[in-house]
Chimera marker file (.cmm) of the C-alpha trace (Angstrom):
<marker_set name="trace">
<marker id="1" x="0.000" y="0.000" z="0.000" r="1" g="1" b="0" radius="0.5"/>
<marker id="2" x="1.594" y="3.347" z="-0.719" r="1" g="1" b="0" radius="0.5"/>
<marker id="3" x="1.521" y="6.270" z="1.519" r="1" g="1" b="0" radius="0.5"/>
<marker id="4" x="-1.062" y="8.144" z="-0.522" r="1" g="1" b="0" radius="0.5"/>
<marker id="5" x="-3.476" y="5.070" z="-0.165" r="1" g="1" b="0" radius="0.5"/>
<marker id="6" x="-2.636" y="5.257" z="3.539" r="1" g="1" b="0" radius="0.5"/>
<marker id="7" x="-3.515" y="9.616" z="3.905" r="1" g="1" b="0" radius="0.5"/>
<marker id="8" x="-6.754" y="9.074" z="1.955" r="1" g="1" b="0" radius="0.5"/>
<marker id="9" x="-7.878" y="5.774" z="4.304" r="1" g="1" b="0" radius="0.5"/>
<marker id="10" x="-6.998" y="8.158" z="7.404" r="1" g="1" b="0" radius="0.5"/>
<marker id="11" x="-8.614" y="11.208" z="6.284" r="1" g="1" b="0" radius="0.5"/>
<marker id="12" x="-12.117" y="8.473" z="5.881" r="1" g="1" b="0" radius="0.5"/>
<marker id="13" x="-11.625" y="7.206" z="9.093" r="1" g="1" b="0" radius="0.5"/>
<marker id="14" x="-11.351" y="10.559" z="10.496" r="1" g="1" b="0" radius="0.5"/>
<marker id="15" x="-14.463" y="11.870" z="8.617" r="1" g="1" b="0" radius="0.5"/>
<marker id="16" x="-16.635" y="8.511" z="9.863" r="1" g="1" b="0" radius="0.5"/>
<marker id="17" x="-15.694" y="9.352" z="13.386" r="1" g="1" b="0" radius="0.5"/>
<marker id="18" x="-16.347" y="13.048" z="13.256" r="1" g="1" b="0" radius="0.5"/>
<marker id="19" x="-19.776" y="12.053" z="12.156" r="1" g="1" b="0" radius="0.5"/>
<marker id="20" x="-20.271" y="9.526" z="14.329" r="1" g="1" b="0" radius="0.5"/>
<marker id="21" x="-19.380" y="11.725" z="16.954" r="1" g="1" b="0" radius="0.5"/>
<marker id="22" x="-21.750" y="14.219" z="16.058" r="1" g="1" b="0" radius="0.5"/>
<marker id="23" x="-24.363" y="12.299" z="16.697" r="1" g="1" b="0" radius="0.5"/>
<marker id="24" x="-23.313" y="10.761" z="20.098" r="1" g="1" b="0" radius="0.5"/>
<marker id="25" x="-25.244" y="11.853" z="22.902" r="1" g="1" b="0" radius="0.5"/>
<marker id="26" x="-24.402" y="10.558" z="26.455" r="1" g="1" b="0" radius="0.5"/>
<marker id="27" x="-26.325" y="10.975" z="29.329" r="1" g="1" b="0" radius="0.5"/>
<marker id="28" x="-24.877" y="11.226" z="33.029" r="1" g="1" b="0" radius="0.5"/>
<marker id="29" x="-26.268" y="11.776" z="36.429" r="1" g="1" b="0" radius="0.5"/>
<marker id="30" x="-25.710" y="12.716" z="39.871" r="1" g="1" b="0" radius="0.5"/>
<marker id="31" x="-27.288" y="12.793" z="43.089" r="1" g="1" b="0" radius="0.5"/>
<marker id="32" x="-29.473" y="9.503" z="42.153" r="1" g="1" b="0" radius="0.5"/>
<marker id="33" x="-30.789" y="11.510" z="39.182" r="1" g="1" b="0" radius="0.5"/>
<marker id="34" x="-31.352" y="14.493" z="40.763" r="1" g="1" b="0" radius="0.5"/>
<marker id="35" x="-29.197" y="16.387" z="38.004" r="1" g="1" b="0" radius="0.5"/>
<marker id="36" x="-29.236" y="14.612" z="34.539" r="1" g="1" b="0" radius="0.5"/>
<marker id="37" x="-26.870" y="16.338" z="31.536" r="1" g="1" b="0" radius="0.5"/>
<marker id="38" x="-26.598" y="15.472" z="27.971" r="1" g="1" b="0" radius="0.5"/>
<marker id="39" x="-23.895" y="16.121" z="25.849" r="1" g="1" b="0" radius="0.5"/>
<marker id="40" x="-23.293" y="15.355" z="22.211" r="1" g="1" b="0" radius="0.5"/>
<marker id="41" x="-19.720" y="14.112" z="21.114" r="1" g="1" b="0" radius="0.5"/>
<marker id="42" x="-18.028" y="16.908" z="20.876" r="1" g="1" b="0" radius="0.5"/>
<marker id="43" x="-18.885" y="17.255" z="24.892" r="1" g="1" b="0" radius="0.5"/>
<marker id="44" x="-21.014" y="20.499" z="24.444" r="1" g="1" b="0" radius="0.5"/>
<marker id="45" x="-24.055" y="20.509" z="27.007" r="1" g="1" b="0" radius="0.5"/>
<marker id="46" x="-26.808" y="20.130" z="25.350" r="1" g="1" b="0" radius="0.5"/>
<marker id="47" x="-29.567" y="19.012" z="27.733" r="1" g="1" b="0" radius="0.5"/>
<marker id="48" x="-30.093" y="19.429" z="31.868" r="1" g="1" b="0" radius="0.5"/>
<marker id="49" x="-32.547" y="18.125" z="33.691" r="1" g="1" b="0" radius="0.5"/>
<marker id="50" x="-32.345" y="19.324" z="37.465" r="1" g="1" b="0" radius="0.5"/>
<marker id="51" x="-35.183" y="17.506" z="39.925" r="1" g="1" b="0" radius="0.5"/>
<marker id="52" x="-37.059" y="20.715" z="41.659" r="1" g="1" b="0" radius="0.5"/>
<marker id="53" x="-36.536" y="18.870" z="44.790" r="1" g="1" b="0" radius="0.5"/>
<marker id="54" x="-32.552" y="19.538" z="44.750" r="1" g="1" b="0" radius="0.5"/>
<marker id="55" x="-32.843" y="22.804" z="44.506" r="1" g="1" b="0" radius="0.5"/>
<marker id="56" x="-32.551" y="24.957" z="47.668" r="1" g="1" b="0" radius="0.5"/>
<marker id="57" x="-31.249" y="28.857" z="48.173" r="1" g="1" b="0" radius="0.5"/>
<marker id="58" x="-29.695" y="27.189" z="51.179" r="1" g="1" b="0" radius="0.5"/>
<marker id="59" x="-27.594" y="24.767" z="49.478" r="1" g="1" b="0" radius="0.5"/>
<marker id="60" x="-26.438" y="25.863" z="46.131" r="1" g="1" b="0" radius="0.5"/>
<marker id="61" x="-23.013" y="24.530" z="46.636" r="1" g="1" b="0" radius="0.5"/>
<marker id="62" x="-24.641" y="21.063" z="46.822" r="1" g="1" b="0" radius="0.5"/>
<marker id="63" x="-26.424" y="21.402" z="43.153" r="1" g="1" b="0" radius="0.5"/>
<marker id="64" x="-23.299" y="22.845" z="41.692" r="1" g="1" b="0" radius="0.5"/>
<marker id="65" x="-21.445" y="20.527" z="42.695" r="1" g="1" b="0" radius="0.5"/>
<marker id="66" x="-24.186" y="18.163" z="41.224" r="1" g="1" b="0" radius="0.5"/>
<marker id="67" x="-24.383" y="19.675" z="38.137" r="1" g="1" b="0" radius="0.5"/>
<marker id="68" x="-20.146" y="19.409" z="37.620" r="1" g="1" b="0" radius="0.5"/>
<marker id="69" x="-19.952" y="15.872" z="38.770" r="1" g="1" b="0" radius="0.5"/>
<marker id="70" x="-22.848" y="15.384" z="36.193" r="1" g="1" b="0" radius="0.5"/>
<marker id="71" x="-20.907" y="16.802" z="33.317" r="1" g="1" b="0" radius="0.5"/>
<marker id="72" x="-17.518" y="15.736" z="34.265" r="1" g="1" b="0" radius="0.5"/>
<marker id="73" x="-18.811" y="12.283" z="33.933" r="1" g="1" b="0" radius="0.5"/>
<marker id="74" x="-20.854" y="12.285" z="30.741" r="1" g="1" b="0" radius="0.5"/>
<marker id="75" x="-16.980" y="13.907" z="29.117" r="1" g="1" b="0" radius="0.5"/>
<marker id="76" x="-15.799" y="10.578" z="30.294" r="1" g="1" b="0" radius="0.5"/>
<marker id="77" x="-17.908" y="8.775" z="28.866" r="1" g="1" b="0" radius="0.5"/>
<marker id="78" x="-17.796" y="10.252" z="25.576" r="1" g="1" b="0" radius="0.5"/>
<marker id="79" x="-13.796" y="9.764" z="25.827" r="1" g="1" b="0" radius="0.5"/>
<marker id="80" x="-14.791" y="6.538" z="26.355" r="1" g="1" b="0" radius="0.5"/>
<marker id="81" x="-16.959" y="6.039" z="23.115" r="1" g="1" b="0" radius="0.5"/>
<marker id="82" x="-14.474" y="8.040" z="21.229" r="1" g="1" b="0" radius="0.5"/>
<marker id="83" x="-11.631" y="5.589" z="22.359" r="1" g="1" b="0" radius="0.5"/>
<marker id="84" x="-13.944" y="2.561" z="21.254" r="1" g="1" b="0" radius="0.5"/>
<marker id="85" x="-15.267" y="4.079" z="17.996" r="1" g="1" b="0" radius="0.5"/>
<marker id="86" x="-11.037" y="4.119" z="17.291" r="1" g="1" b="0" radius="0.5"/>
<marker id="87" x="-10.422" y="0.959" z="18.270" r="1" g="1" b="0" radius="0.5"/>
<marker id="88" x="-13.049" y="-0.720" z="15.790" r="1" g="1" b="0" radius="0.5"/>
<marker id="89" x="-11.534" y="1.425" z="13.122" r="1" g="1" b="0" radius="0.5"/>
<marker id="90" x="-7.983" y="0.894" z="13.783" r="1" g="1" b="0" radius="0.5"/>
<marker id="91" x="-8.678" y="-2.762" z="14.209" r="1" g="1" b="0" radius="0.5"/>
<marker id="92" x="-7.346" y="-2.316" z="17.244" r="1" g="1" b="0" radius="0.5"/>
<marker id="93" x="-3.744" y="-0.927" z="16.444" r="1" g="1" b="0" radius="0.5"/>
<marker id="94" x="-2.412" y="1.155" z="19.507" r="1" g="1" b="0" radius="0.5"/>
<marker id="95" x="-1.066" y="4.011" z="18.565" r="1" g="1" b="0" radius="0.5"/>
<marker id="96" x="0.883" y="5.850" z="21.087" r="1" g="1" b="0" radius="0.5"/>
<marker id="97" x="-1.250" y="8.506" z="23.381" r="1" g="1" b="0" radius="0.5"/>
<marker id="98" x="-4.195" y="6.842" z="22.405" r="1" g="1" b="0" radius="0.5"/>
<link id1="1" id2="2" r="1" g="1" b="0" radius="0.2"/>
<link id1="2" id2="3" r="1" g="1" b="0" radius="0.2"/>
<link id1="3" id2="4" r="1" g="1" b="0" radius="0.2"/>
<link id1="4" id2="5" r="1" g="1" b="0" radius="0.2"/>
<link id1="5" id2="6" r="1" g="1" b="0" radius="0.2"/>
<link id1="6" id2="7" r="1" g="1" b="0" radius="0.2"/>
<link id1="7" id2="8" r="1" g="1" b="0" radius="0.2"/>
<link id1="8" id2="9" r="1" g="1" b="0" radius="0.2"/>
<link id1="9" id2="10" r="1" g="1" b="0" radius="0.2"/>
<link id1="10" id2="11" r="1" g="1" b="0" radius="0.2"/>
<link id1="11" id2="12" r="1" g="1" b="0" radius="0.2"/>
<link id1="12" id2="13" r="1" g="1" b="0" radius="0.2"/>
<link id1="13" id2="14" r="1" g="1" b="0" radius="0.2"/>
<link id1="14" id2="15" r="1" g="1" b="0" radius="0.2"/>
<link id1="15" id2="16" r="1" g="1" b="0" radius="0.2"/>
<link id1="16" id2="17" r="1" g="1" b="0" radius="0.2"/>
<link id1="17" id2="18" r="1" g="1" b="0" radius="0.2"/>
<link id1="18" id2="19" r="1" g="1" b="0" radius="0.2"/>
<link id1="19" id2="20" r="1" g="1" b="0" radius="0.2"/>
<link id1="20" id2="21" r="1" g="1" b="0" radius="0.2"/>
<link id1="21" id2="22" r="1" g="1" b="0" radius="0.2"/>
<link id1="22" id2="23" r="1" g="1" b="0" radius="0.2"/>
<link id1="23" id2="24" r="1" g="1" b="0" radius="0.2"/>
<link id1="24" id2="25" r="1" g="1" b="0" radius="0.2"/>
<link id1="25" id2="26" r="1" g="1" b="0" radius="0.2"/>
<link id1="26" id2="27" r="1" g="1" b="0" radius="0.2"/>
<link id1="27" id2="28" r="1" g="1" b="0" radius="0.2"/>
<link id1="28" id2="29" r="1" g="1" b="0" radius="0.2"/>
<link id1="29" id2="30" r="1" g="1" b="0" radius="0.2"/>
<link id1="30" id2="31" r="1" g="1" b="0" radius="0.2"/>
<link id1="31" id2="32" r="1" g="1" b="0" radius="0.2"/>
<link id1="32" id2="33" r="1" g="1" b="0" radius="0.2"/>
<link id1="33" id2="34" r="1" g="1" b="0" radius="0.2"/>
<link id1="34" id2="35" r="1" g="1" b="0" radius="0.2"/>
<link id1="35" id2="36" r="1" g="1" b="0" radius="0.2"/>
<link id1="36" id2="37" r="1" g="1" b="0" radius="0.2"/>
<link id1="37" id2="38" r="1" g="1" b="0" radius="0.2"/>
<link id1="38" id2="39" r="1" g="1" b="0" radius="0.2"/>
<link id1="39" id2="40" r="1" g="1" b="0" radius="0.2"/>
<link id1="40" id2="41" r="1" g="1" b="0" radius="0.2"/>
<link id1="41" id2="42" r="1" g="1" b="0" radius="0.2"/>
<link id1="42" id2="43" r="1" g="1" b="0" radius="0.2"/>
<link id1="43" id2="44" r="1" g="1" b="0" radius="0.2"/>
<link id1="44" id2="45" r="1" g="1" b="0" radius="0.2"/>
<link id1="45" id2="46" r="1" g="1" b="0" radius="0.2"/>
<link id1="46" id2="47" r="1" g="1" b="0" radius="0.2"/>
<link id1="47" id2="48" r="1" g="1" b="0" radius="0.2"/>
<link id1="48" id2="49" r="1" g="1" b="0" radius="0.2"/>
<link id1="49" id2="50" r="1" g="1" b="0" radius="0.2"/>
<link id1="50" id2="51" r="1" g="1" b="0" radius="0.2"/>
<link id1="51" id2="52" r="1" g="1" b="0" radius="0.2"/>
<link id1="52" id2="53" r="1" g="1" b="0" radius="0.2"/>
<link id1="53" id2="54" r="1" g="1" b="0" radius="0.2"/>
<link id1="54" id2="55" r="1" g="1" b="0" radius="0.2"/>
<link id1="55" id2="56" r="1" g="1" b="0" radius="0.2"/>
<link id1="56" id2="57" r="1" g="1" b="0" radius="0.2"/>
<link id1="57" id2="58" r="1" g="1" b="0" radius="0.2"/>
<link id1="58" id2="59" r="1" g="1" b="0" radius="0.2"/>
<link id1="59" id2="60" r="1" g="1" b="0" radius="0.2"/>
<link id1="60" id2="61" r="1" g="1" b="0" radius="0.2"/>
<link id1="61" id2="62" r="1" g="1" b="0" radius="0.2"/>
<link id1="62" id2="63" r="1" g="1" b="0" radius="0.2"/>
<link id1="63" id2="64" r="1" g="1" b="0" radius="0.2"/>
<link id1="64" id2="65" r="1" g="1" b="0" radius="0.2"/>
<link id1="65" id2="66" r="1" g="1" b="0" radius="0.2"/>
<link id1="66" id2="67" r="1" g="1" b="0" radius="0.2"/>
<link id1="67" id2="68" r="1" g="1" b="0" radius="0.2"/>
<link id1="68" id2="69" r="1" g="1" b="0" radius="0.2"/>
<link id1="69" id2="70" r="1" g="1" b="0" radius="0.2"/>
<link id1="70" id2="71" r="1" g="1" b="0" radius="0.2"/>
<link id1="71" id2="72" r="1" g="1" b="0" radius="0.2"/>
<link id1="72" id2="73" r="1" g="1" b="0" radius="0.2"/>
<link id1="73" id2="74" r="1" g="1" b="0" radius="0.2"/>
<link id1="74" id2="75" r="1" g="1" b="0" radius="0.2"/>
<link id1="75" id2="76" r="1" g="1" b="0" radius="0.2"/>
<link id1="76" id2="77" r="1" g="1" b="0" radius="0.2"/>
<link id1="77" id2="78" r="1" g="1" b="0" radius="0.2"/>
<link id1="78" id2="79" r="1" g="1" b="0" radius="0.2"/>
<link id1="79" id2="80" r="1" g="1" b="0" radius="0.2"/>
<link id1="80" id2="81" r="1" g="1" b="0" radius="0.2"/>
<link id1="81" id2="82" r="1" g="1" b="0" radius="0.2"/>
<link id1="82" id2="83" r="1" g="1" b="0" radius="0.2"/>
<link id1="83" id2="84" r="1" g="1" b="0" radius="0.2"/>
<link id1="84" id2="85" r="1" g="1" b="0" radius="0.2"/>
<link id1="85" id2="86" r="1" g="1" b="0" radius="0.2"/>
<link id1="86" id2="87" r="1" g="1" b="0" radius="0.2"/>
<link id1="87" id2="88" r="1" g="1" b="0" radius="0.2"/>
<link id1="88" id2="89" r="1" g="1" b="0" radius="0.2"/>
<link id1="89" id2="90" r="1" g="1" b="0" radius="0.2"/>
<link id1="90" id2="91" r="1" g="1" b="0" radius="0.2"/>
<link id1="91" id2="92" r="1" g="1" b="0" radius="0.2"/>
<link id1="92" id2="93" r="1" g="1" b="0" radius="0.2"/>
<link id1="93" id2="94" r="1" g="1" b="0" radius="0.2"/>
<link id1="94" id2="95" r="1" g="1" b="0" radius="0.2"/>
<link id1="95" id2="96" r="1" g="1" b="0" radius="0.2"/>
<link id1="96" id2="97" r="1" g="1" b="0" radius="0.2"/>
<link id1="97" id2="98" r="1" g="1" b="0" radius="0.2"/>
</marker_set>
């Protein structure tokens, strides 16, 4: 295979996963559901749910902290897909930093 053969298979596998990343959408939660987040796979927020009975002027620190565990853990998860979606298309070839 020559290396132009190579560049053009990359630059596919690169466009499927950017697609298929596009269209990811994880869900997390915290609290036991009390704060549920969506993101998409490029790990921008795109939903929140928040249960009514979490919130309290008295304890905002406590939903905050909610809401970051919440998206801090949907990121992983997308990592997580993203690592898988490259494994299946490298065949499983480790590349270094991967």
């Amino acid at each position: 295979m020559n290396i132009q053969q190579m560049m053009k298979q990359a630059q596919q596998m690169q466009e499927r996963l950017q697609k298929q990343m596009a269209d990811l959408r994880v869900e997390a939660t915290a609290g036991g559901g009390m704060v549920a987040v969506t993101v998409n796979g490029s790990k921008q927020l795109i939903a929140m749910k928040i249960d009514p009975e979490v919130v309290s002027k008295d304890d905002v620190e406590m939903l905050q902290d909610l809401i970051v565990a919440a998206v801090n853990d949907a990121n992983r998860k997308v990592d997580e897909q993203m690592a898988q979606s490259m494994g299946g298309m490298m065949g499983g070839l480790k590349l270094p930093g991967m």
